[in-house]
C-alpha positions in Angstrom: 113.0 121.3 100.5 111.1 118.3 99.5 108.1 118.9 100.3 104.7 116.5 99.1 103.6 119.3 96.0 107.4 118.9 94.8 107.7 115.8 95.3 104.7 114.7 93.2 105.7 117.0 90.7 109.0 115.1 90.1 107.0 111.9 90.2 104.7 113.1 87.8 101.9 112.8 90.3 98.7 114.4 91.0 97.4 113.0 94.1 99.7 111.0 96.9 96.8 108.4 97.9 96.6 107.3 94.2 100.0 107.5 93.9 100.3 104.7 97.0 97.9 102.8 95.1 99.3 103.1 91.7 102.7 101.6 92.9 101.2 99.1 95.2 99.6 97.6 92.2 103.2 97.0 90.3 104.5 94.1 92.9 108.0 93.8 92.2 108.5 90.5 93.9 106.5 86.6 94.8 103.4 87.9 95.8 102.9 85.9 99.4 99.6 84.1 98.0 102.4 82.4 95.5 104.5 81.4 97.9 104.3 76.9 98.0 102.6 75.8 100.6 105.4 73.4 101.9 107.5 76.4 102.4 108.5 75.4 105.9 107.4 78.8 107.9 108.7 78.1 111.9 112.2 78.9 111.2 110.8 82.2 109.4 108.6 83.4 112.6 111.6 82.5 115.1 113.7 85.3 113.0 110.3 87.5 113.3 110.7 86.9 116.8 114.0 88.1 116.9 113.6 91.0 114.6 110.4 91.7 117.0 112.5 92.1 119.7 115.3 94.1 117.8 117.6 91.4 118.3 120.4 91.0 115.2 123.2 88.9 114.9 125.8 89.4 112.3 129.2 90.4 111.5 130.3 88.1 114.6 128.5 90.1 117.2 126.3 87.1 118.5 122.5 87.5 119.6 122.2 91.4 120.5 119.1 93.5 121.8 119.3 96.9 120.8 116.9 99.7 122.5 114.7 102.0 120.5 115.1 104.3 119.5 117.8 102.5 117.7 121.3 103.8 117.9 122.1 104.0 114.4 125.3 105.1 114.0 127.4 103.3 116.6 129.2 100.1 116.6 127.5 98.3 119.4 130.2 95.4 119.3 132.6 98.1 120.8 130.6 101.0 121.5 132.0 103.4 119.2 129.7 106.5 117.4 130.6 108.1 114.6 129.3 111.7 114.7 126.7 113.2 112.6 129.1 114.5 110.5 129.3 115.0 106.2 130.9 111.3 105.3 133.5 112.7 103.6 134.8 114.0 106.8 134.6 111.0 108.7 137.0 108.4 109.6 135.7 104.8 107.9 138.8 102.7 108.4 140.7 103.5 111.8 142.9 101.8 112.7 143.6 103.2 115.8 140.3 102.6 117.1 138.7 98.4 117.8 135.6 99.7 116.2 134.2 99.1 112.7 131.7 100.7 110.9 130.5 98.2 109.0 128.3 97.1 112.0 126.4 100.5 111.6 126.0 99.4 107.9 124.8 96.3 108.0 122.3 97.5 110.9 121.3 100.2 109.0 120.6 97.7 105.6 117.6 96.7 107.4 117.3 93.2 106.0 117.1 92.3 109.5 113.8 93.6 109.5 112.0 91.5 106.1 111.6 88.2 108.9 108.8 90.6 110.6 107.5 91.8 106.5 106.8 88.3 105.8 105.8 87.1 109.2 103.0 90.4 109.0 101.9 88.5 105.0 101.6 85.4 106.7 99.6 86.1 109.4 98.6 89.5 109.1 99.1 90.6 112.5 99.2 94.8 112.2 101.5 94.9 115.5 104.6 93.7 113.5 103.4 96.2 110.5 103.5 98.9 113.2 107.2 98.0 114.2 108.1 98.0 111.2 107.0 101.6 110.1 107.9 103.0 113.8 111.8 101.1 112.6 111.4 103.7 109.6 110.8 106.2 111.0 113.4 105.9 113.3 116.2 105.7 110.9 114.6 108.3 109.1 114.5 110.8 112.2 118.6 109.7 113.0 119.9 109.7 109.1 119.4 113.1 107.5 120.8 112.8 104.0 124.6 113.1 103.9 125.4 113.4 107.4 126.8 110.4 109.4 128.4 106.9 108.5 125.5 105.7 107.1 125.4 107.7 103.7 129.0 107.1 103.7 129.2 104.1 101.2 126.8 104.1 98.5 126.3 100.1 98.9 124.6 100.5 101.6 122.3 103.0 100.3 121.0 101.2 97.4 120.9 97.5 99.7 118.6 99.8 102.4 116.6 100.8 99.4 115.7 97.4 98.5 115.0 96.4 101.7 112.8 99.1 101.6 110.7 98.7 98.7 110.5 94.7 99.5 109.1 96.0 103.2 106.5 98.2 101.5 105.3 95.5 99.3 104.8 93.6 102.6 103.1 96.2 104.7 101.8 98.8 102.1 97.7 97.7 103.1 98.3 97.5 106.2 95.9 99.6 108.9 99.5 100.9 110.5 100.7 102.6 107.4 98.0 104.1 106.2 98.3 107.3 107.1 99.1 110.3 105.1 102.1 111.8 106.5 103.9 107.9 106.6 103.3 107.6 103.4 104.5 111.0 102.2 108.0 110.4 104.4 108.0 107.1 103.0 108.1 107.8 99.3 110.3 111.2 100.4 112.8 108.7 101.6 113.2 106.2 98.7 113.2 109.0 96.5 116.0 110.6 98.0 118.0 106.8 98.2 117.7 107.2 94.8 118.8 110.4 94.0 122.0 109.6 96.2 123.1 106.8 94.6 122.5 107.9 90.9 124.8 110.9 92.0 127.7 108.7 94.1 127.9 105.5 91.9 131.2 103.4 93.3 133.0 103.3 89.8 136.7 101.9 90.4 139.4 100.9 88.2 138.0 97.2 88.8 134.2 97.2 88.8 132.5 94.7 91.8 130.0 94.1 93.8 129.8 97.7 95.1 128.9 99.2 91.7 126.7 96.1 91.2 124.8 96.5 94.1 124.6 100.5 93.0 122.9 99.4 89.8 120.6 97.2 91.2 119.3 99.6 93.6 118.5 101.9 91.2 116.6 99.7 88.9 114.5 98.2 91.9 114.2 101.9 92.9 113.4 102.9 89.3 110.9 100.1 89.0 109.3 100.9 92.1 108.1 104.5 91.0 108.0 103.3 87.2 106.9 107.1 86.9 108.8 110.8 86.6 111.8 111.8 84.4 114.7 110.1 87.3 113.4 107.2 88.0 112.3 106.0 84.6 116.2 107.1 83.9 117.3 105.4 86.9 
């Protein structure tokens, strides 16, 4: 039911363009033009290479190539989907099953992806802006909001939204994301992060790195829209 007039109206928004604009001109991190000189950048296009070619590597799984679109919600180390299912109903740790879903997490974090932001400030090649958005929309197009393992731990959520708002600062100019409707689902979609993880923060009886990482997602989030009554709260 979020639709652009609503959507604006929470935001305290007239117009969506000048709403693109207003945030792109609030950087929340290093600009790339400040970034030193001697800031070796080969080992930084190899991982753009990688991330070009979907290829991640973590939690032990050595180098793997997924296909798009991306299957976000399996465990590609052991081939294991979790359904598309409210998280509350699915099974996170089981034990009966050599799966583990943290591999759908960290996938779906999408820090893999800032190698190909920073290789597209670098050198300004719109291809790798393109991948990027076309990533987006993909996970956009497999997650609806609270169904499947990946709305299942609110972590996650808020580390994906960071990951998010650094890739916009990255690509926001580019020729491949300016287009109405991208940007629209865009903003839809960070909105909606943060909405989630104000309303699930991981309190527990001893505060870690889960609530912390809850917190800091909102204020990135919160500072990224620096407009409307949630975000300026968040």
């Amino acid at each position: 039911r979020l639709d652009e007039t609503n959507l604006l109206s929470l935001l305290d928004a007239s117009e969506l363009d000048e709403l693109w604009r207003q945030i792109a001109s609030r950087p929340l991190f290093v600009p790339p033009a400040a970034v030193a000189p001697e800031v070796p950048v080969e080992p930084l296009r190899k991982r753009a290479a990688r991330a070009r070619r979907l290829e991640v590597d973590f939690l032990g799984s050595c180098p793997s190539a997924l296909s798009f679109p991306i299957n976000w919600r399996t465990d590609f180390k052991s081939g294991h989907t979790w359904p598309l299912a409210p998280p509350s109903t699915l099974s996170v740790l089981d034990l009966k099953n050599p799966s583990d879903i943290k591999v759908p997490w960290e996938l779906s974090r999408l820090q893999w992806l800032l190698p190909l932001g920073q290789a597209y400030a670098l050198d300004g090649d719109d291809a790798d802006a393109e991948l990027i958005r076309r990533v987006i929309e993909d996970w956009d197009d497999a997650n609806p909001i609270c169904r499947g393992p990946n709305w299942a731990c609110t972590m996650d959520v808020a580390l994906r939204a960071i990951s998010l708002v650094w890739l916009f600062h990255a690509c926001h100019g580019s020729p491949a994301w300016n287009n109405r409707g991208f940007r629209f689902r865009f903003l839809r979609l960070l909105f909606v992060h943060g909405v989630f993880t104000h309303r699930h923060l991981e309190w527990s009886s001893i505060n870690g790195n889960h609530l912390t990482s809850n917190l800091a997602g909102l204020v990135v989030i919160g500072l990224f829209f620096s407009c409307g009554k949630q975000p300026m709260g968040w």
